[in-house]
N, C-alpha and C positions, 0 to 999 in steps of 0.2 A: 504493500500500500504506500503509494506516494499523496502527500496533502503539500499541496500549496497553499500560502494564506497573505492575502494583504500585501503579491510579488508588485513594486514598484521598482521604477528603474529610468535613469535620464541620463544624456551625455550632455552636457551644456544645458544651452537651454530646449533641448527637444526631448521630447517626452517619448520613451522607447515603449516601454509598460502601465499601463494603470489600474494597480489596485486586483490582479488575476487572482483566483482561488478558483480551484482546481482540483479534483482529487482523480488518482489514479487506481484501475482498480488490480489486485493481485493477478498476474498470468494474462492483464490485459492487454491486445496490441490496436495503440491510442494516435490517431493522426492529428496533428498541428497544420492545418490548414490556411492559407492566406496569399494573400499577395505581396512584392517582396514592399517591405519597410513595416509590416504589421508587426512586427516583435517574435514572432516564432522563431529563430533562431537566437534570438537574445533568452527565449525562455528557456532553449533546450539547454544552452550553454549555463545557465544557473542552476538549472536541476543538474546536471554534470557537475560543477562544481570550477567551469573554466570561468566563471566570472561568478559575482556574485551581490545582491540587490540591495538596495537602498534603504530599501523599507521590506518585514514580509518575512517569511519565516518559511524552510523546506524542510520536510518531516518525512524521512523514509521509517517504514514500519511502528512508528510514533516516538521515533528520534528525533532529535530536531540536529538537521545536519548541516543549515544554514552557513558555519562558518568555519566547513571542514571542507579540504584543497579534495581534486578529483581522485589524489592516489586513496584518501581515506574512504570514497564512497561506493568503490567495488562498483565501478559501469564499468559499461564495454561504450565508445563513441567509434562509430563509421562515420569517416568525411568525404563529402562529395569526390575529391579529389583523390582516393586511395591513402595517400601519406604513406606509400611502401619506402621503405629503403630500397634504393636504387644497387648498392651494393651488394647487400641481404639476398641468398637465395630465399623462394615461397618459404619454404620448412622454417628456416633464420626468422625471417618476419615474424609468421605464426608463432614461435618460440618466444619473441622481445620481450613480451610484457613478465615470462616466467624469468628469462634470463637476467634481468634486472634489479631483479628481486634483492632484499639483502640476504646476508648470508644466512641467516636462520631460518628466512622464508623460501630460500632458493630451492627449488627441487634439482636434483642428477641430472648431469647432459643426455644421460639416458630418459628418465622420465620427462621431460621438455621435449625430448625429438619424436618418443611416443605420445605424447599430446597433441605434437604437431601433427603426425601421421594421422592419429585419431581425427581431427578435426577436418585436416586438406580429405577423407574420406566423407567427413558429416558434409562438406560441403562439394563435392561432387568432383574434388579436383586431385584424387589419391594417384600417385605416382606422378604429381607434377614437383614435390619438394625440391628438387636438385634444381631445379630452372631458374631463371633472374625475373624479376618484374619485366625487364622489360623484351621477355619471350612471351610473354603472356597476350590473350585481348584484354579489351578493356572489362568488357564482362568475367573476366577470370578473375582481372588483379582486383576489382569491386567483391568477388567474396573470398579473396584471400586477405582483404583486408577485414572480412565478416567474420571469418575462421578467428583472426589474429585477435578481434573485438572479444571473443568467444573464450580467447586460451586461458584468461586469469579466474575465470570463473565466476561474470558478474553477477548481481543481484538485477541488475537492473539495465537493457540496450537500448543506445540512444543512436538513430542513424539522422543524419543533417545532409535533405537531399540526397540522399545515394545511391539514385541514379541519373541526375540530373546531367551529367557526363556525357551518357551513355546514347547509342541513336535509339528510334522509338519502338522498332523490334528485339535489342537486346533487353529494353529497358519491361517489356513486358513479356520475356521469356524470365528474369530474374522476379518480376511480381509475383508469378505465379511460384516461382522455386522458394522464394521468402516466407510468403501465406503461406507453404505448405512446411517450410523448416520449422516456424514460430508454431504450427498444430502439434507440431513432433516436440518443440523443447519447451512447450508452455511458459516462456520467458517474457516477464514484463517488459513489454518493448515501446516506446513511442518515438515517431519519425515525424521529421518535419519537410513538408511537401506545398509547392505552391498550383500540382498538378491535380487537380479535382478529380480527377477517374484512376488516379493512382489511389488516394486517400479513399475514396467511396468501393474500391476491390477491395485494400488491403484487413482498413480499420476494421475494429470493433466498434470503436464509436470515436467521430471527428469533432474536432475543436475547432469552429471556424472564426480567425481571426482578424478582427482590422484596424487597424491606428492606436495599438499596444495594446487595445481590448478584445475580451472572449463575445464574441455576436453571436454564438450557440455552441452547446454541445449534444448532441447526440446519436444513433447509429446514423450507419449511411443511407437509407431509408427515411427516418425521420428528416433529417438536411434536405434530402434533396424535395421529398414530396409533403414536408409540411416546415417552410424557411422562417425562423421567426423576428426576421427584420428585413427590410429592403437592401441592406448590402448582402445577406445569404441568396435570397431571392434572386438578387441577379447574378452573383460568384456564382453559385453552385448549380449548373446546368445551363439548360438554354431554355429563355423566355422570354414572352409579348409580356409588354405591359399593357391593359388595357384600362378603361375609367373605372372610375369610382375603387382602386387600389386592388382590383384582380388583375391576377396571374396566375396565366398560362402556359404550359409546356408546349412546345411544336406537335409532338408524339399526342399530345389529347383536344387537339384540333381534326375533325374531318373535314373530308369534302360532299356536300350535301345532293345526292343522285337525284333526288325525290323532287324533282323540280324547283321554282323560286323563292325555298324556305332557309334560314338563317340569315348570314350577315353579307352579301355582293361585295367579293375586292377581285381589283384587277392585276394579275398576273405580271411579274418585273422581272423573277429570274428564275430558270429551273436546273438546278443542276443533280448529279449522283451523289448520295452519301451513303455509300457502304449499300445495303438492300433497303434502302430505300430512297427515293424523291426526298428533296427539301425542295418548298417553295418558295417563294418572297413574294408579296405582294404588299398592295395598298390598298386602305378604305378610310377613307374620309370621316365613315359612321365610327368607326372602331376606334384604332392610334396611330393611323397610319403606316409602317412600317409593320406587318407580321409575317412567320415565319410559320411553315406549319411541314408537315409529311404528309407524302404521297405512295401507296404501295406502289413496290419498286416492281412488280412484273406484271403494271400493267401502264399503258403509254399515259405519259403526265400530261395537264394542260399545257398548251404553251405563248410563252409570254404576249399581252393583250390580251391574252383569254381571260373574260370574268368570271367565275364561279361562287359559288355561294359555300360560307362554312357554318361551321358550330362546335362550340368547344364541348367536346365529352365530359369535362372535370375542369374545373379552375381554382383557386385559391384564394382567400382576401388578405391583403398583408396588408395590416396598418399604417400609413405613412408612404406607401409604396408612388402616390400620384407627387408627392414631393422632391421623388429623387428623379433623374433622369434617367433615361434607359439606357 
């Protein structure tokens, strides 16, 4: 269990955090959600212990560890960037954190190099030890720096973007390997991501953040299909604004066959998204600009075509006609 309470934090005079509390729950994997300057990286790095708050107090298992450095708090941090040693073969790496140890803590060069062995196997990369970083891809050296997070035997893993690196197929062949490691090692993990369909696969429940404050927390389910403020609403997914503070998904917009029932907009752009039509249109009645789906295996309208819609489901967010879309 991690509790945060009352996290403040400022570099001059701009304000990085305000007032966060938080709690983490045991064996949970927790995403930080945001756009960058929101403070998710400034929180992860306090829960870590690489910087540390102004105001506000961090309590792992109801210790209060607020002003104790990272080697006392037993995480594992993955950085966007790998941070391998360049010299270090894979195994060397994997090893660092045991080999540094002092001397009473030190395990045998024997039991370090089968930890390392152990773990270059937990992460899919066994008989690559003898190699350098940089024989590796990029998706290799990303989880031999996951292994090496892994070697000391944290309480608690913090990854900071880690795969933001990465192109967009290694980057979701390593989601799916991660979700499926953290089911195997039931390890309190939370990552921080400004990629919305990263956080909404991996998490158990997302943190969505904006301008150093929490704008909600809950699973990815609740985020996406109940927002409870107009910056979620529009972060997390894709949406029309329409009057009176609804909102719409594209996906629960039809297009109406039954002759000239719903709302008349005229047709602006048709393009492919994966299996299916996105459309774009405009209506005057509406908010002008909306965007809706089309089933993909059957011929879309095309642009100047009016057609008539109706949204299947919408949402009311308070405040939502006051922000821009």
């Amino acid at each position: 269990m991690i509790e945060l309470s009352g996290i403040a934090q400022s570099y001059g005079a701009q304000t990085v955090l305000q007032d966060i509390d938080l709690s983490v729950r045991d064996g949970e994997f927790l995403a930080l959600l945001g756009p960058s300057g929101s403070g998710k990286t400034t929180l992860l790095r306090i829960i870590a212990g690489l910087a540390f708050p102004e105001r506000g107090t961090v309590c792992f298992n109801g210790e209060d560890v607020t002003d104790l450095k990272v080697a006392q708090r037993k995480v594992g941090f993955v950085f966007q960037h790998y941070a391998l040693f360049k010299h270090m073969t894979v195994a060397d790496n994997v090893g660092f954190g045991l080999s540094v140890r002092g001397r009473r803590e030190r395990p045998s060069r024997e039991a370090i190099r089968a930890r390392a062995e152990e773990l270059l196997d937990l992460v899919q990369l066994g008989g690559l030890g003898a190699r350098y970083p940089a024989q590796l891809s990029g998706g290799q050296r990303q989880r031999v720096a996951l292994a090496r997070a892994l070697a000391t035997e944290p309480q608690l893993l913090l990854l900071d973007e880690p795969f933001g690196a990465l192109d967009a197929q290694v980057r979701k062949h390593l989601r799916r390997w991660l979700g499926d490691l953290h089911k195997q090692m039931g390890l309190t993990t939370i990552f921080v991501t400004h990629d919305q369909e990263e956080a909404l696969e991996l998490a158990d429940r997302v943190v969505v953040m904006e301008g150093g404050r929490i704008e909600q927390v809950g699973s990815p389910e609740e985020i996406y299909m109940a927002p409870a403020s107009p910056f979620v609403a529009r972060f997390v997914g894709e949406s029309t604004r329409l009057p009176g503070g609804h909102l719409v998904r594209p996906h629960d917009i039809e297009i109406e066959t039954s002759g000239d029932v719903g709302h008349p907009v005229q047709v602006a752009n048709v393009f492919r998204k994966g299996g299916f039509w996105r459309i774009e249109a405009y209506s005057e009645e509406l908010a002008g600009l909306i965007e809706f789906d089309a089933d993909g295996r059957r011929s879309p309208p095309a642009a100047g075509d009016t057609v008539h819609i109706r949204p299947r489901r919408f949402h009311i967010i308070q405040g939502l006609d006051e922000v821009a879309s």
